[in-house]
Each structure stands twice: as C-alpha cells, then as structure tokens.
PDB file of N, CA, C and O in Angstrom:
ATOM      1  N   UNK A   1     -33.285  23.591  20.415  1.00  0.00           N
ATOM      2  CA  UNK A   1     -32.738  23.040  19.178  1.00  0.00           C
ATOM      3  C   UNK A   1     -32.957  24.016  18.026  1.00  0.00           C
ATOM      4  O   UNK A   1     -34.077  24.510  17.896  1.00  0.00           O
ATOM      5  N   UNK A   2     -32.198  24.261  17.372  1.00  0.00           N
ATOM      6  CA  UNK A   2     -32.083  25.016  15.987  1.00  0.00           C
ATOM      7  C   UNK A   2     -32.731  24.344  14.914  1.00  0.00           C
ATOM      8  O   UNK A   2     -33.409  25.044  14.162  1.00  0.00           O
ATOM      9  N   UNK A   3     -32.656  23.143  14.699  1.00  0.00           N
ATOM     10  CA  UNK A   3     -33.122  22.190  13.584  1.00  0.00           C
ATOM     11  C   UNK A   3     -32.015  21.605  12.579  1.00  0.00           C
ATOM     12  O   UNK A   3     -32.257  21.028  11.518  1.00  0.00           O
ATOM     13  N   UNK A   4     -30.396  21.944  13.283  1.00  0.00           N
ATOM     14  CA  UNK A   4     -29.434  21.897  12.854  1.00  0.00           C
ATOM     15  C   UNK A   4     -29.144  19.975  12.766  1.00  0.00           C
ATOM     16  O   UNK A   4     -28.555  19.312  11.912  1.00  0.00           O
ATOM     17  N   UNK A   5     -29.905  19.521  14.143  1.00  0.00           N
ATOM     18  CA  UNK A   5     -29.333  18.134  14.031  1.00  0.00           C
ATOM     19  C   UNK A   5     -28.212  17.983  15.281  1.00  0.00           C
ATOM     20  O   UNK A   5     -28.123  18.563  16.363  1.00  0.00           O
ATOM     21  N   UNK A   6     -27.224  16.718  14.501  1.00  0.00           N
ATOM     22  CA  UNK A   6     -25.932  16.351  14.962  1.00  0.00           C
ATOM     23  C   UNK A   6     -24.735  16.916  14.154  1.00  0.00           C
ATOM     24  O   UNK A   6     -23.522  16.775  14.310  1.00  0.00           O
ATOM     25  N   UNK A   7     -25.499  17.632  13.197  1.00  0.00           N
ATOM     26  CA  UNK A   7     -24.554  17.949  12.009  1.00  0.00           C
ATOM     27  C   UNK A   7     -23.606  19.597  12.252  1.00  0.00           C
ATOM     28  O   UNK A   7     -22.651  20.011  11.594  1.00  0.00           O
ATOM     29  N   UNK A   8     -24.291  20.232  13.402  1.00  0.00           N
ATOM     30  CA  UNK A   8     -23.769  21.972  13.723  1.00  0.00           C
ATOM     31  C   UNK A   8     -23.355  22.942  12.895  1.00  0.00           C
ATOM     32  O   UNK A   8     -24.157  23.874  12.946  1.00  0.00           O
ATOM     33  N   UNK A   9     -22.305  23.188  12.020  1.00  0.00           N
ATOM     34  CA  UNK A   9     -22.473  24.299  11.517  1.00  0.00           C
ATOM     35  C   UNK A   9     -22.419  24.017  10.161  1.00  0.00           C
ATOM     36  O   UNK A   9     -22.648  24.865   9.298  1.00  0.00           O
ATOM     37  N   UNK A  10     -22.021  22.439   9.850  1.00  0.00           N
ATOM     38  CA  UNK A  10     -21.961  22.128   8.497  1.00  0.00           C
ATOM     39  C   UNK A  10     -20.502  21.425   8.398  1.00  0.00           C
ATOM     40  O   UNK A  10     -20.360  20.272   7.993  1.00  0.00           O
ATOM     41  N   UNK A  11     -19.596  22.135   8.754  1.00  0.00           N
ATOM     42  CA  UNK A  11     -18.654  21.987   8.542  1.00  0.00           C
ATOM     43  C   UNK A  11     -17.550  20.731   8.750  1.00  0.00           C
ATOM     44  O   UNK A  11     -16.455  20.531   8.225  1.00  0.00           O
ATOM     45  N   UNK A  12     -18.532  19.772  10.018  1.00  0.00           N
ATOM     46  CA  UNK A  12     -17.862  18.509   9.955  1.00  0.00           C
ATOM     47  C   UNK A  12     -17.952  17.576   8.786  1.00  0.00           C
ATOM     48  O   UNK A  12     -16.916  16.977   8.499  1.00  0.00           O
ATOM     49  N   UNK A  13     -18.655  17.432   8.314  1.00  0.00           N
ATOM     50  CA  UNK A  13     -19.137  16.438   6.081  1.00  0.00           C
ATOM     51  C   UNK A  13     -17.794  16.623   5.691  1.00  0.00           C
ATOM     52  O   UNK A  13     -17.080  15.658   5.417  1.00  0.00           O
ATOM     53  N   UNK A  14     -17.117  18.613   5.613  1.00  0.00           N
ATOM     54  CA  UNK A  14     -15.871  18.575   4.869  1.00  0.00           C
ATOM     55  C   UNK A  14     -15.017  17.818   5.599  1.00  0.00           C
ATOM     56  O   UNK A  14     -14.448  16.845   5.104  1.00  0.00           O
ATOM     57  N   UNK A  15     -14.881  18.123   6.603  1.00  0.00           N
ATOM     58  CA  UNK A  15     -14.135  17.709   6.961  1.00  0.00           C
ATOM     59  C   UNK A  15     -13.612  16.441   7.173  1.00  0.00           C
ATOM     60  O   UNK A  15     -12.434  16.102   7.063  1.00  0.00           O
ATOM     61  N   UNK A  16     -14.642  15.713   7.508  1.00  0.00           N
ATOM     62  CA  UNK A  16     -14.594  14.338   7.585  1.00  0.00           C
ATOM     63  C   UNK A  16     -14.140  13.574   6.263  1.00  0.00           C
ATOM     64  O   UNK A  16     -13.704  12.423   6.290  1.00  0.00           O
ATOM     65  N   UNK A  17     -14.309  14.446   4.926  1.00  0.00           N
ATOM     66  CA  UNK A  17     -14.638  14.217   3.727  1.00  0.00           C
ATOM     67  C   UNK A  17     -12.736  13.674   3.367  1.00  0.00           C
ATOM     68  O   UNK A  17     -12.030  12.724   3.030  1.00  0.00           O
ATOM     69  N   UNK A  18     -12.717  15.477   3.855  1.00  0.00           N
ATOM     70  CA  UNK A  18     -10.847  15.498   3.876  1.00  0.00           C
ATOM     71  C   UNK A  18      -9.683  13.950   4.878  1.00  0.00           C
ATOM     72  O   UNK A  18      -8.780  13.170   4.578  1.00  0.00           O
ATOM     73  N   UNK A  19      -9.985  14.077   5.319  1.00  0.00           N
ATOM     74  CA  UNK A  19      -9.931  12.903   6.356  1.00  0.00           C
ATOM     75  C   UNK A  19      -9.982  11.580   5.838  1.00  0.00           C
ATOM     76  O   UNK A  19      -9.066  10.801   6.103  1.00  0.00           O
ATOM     77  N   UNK A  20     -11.036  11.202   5.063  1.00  0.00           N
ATOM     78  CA  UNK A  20     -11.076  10.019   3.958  1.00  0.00           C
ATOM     79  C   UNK A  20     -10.671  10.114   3.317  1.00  0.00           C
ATOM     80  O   UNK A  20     -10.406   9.041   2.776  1.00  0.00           O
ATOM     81  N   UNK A  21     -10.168  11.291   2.637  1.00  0.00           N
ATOM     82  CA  UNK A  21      -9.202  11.079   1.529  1.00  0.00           C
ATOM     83  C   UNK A  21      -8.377  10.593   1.907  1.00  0.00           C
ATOM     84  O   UNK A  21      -8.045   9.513   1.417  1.00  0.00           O
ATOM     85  N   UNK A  22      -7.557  11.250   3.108  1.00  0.00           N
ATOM     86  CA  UNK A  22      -6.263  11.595   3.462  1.00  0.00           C
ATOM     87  C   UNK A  22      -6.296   9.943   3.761  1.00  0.00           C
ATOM     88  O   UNK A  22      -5.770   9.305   2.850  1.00  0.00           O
ATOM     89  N   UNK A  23      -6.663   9.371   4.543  1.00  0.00           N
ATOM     90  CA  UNK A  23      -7.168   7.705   4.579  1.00  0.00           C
ATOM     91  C   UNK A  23      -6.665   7.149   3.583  1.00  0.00           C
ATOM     92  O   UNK A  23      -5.571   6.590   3.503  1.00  0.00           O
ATOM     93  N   UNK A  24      -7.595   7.315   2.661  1.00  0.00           N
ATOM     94  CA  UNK A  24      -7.833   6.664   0.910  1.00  0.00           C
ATOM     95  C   UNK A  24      -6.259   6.635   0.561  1.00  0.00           C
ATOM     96  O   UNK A  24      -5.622   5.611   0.312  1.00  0.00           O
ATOM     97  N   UNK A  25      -5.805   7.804   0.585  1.00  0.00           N
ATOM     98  CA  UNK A  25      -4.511   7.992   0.177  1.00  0.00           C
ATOM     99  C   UNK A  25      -3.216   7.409   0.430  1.00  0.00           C
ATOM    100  O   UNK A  25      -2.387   6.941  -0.350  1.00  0.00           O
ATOM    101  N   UNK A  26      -3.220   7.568   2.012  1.00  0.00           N
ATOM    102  CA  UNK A  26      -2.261   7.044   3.012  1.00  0.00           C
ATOM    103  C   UNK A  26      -2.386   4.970   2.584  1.00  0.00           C
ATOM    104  O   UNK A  26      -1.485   4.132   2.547  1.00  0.00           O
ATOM    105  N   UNK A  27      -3.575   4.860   2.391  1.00  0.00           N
ATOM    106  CA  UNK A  27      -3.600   3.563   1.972  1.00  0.00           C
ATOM    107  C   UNK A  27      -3.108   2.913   0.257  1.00  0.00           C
ATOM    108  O   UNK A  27      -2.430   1.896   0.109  1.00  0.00           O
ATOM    109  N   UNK A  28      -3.541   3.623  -0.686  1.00  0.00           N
ATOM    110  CA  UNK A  28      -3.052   3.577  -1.119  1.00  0.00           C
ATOM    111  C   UNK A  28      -1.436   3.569  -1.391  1.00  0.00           C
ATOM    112  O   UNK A  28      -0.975   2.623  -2.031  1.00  0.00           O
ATOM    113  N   UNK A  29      -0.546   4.627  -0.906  1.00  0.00           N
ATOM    114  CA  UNK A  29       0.345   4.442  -0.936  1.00  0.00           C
ATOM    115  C   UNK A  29       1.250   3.531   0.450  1.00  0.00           C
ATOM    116  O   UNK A  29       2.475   3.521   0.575  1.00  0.00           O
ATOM    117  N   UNK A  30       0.379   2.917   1.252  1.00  0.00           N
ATOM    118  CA  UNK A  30       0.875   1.306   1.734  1.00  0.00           C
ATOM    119  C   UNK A  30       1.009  -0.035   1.010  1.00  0.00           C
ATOM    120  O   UNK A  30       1.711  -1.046   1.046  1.00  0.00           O
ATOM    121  N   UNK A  31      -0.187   0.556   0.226  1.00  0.00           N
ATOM    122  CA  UNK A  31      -0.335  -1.249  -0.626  1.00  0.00           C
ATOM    123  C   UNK A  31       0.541  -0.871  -1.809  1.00  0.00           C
ATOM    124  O   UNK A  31       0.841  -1.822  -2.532  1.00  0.00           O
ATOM    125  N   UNK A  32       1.024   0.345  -2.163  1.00  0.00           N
ATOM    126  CA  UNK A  32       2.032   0.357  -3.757  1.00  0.00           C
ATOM    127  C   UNK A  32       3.295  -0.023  -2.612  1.00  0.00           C
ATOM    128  O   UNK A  32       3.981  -1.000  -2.912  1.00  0.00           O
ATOM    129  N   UNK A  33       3.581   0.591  -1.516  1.00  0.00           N
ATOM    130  CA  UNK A  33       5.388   0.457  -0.832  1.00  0.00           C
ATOM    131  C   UNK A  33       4.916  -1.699  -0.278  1.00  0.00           C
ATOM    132  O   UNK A  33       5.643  -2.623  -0.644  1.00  0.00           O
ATOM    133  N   UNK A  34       3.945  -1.856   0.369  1.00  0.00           N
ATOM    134  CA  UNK A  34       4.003  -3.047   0.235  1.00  0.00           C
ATOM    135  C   UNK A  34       4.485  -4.051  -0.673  1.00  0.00           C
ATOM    136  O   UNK A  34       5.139  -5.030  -0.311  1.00  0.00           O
ATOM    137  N   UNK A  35       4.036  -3.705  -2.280  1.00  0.00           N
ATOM    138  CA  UNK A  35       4.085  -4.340  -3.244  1.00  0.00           C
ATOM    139  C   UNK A  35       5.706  -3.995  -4.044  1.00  0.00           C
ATOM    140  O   UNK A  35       6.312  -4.780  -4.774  1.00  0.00           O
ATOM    141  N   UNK A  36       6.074  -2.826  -3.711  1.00  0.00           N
ATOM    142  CA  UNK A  36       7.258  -2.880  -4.110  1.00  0.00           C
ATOM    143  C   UNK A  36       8.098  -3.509  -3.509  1.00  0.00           C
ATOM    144  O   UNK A  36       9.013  -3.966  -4.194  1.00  0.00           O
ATOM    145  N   UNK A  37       8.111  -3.789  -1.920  1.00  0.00           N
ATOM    146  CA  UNK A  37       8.804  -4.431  -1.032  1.00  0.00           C
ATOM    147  C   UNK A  37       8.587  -5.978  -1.367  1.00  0.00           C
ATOM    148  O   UNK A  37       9.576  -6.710  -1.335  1.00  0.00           O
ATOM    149  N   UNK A  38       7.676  -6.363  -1.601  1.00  0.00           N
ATOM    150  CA  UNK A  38       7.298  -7.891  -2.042  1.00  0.00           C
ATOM    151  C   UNK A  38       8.436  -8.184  -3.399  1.00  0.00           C
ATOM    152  O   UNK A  38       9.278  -9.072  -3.529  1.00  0.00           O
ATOM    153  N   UNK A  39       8.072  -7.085  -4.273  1.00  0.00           N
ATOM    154  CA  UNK A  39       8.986  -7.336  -5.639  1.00  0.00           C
ATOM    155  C   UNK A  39      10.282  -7.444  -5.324  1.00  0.00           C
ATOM    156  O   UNK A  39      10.969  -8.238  -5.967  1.00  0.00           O
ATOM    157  N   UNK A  40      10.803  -6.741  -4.378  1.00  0.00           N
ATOM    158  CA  UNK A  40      12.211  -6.573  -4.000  1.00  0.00           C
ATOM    159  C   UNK A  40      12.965  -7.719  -3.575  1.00  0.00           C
ATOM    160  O   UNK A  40      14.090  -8.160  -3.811  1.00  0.00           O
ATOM    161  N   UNK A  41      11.542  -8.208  -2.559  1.00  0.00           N
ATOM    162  CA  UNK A  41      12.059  -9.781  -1.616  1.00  0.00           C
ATOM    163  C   UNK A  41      12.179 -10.626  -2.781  1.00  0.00           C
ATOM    164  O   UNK A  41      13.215 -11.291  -2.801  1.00  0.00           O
ATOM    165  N   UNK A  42      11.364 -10.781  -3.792  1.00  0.00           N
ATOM    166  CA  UNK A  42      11.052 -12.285  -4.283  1.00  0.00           C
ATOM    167  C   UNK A  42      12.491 -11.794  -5.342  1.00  0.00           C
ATOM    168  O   UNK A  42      13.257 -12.743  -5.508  1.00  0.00           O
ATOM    169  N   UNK A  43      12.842 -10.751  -5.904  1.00  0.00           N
ATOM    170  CA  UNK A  43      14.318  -9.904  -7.000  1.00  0.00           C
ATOM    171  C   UNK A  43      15.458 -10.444  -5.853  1.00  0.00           C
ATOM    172  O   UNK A  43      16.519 -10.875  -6.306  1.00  0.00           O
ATOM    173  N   UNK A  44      15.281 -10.432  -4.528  1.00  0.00           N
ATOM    174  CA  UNK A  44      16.393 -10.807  -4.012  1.00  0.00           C
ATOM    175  C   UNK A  44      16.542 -12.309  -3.823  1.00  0.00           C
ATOM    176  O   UNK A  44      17.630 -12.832  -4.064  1.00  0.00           O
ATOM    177  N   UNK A  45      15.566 -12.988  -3.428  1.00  0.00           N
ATOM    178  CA  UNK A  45      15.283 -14.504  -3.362  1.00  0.00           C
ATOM    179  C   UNK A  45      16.031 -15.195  -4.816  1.00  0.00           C
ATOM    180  O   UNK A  45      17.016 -15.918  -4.969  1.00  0.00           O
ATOM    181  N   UNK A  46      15.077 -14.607  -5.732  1.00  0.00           N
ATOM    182  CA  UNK A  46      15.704 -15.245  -7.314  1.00  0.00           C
ATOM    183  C   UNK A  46      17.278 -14.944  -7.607  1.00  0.00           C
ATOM    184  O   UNK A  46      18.113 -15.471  -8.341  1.00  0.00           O
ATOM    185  N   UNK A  47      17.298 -13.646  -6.524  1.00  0.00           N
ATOM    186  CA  UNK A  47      18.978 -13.408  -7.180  1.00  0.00           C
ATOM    187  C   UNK A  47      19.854 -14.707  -6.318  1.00  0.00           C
ATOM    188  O   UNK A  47      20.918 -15.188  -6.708  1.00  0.00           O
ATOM    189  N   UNK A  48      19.135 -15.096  -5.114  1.00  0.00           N
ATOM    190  CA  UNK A  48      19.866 -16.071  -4.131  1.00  0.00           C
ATOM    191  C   UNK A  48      20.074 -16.967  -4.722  1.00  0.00           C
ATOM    192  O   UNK A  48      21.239 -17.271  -4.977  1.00  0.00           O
ATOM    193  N   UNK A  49      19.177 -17.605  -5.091  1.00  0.00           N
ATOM    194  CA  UNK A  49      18.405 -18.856  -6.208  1.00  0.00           C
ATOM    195  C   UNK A  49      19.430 -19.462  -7.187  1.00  0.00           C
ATOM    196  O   UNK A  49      20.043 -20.530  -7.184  1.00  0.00           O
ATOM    197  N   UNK A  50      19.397 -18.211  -8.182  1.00  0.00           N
ATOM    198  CA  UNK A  50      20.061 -17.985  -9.466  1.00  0.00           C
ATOM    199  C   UNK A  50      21.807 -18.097  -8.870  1.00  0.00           C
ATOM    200  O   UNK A  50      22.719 -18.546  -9.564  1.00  0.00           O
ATOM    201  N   UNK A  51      21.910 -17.763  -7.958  1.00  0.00           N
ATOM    202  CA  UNK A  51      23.637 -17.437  -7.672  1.00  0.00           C
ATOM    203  C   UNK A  51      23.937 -19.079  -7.122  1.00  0.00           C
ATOM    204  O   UNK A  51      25.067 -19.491  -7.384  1.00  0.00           O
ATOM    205  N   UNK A  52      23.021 -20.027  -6.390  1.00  0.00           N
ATOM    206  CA  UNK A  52      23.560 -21.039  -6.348  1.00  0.00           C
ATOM    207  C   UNK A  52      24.304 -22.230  -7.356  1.00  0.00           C
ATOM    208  O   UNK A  52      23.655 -22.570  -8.345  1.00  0.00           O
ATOM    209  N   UNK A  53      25.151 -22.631  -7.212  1.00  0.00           N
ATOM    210  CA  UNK A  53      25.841 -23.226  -8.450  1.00  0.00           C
ATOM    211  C   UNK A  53      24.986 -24.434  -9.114  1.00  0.00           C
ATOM    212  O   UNK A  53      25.107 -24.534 -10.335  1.00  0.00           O
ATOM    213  N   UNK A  54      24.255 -25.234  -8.552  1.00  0.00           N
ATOM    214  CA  UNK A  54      23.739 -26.197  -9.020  1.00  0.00           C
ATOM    215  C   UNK A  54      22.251 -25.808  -9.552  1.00  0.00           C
ATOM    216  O   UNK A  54      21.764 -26.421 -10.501  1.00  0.00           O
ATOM    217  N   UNK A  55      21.804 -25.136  -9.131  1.00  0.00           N
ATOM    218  CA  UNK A  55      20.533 -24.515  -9.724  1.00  0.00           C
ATOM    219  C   UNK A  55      20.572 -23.743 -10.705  1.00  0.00           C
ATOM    220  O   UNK A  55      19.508 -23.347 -11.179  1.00  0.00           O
ATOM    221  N   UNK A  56      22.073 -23.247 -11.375  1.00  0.00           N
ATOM    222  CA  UNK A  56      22.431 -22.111 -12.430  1.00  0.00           C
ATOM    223  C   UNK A  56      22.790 -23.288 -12.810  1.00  0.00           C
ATOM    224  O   UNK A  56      21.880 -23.370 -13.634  1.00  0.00           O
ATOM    225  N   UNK A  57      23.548 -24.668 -12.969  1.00  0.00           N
ATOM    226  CA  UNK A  57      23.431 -25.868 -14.057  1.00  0.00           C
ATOM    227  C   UNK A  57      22.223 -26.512 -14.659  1.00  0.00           C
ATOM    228  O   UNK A  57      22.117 -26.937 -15.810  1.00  0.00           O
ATOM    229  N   UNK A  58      21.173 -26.520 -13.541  1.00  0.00           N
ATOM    230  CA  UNK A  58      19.654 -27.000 -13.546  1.00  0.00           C
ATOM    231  C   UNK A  58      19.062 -26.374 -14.951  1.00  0.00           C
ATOM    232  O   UNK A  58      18.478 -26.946 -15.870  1.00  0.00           O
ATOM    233  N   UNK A  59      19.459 -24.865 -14.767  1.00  0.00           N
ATOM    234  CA  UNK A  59      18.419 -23.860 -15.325  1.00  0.00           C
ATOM    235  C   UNK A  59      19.194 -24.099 -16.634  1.00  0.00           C
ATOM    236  O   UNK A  59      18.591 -23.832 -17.674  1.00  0.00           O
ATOM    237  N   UNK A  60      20.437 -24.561 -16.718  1.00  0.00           N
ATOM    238  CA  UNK A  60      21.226 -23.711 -18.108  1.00  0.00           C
ATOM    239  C   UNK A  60      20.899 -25.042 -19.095  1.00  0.00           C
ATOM    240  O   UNK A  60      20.891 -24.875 -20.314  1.00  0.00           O
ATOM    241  N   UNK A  61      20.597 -26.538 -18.438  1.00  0.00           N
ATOM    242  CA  UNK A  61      20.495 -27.391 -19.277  1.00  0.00           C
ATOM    243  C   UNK A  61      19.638 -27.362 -20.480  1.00  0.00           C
ATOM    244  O   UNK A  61      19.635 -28.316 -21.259  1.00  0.00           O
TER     245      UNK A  61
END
C-alpha cells in the first residue's frame, strides 16, 4: 500500500465532481422542460375550456 487509500491518483473527486454537475444540470433542465410542458397542457386545456360555447356565456356573464 502507498497510503493512497481508495482514492489512487486523486483524480476520481474531479471527476466524480464533474459528473454531479453534469447530473445537477441535466436535472435541472428536466424540471424547467417538465414545467413548461405542464404550462402548455393546462394553455391548451383553458384554450379547450374557453372555446366551448356555454362556458364562454358562463364566464362573460
């Protein structure tokens, strides 16, 4: 044994480091395309909503 550990030349920390970002990141930009996709559904729902004739009398009273 060197006294190095499990750790060897050092170089796995960066790496691993990079890796969580890349994680961090990739997640992040799931939960913003999630949330835009949510906005989209509920923009298309209301547009359904809104286009029915008796519910555009409901709303206008």
């Amino acid at each position: 044994m060197d006294g190095q550990g499990l750790r060897g030349s050092g170089e796995a920390p960066k790496t691993v480091s990079r890796v969580d970002l890349l994680l961090v990141a990739a997640a992040v930009i799931a939960i913003i395309c999630a949330n835009v996709g949510v906005v989209r559904a509920l923009d298309v729902a209301l547009d359904a909503v809104h286009d029915q004739p008796a519910v555009t009398t409901a709303l206008n009273r």
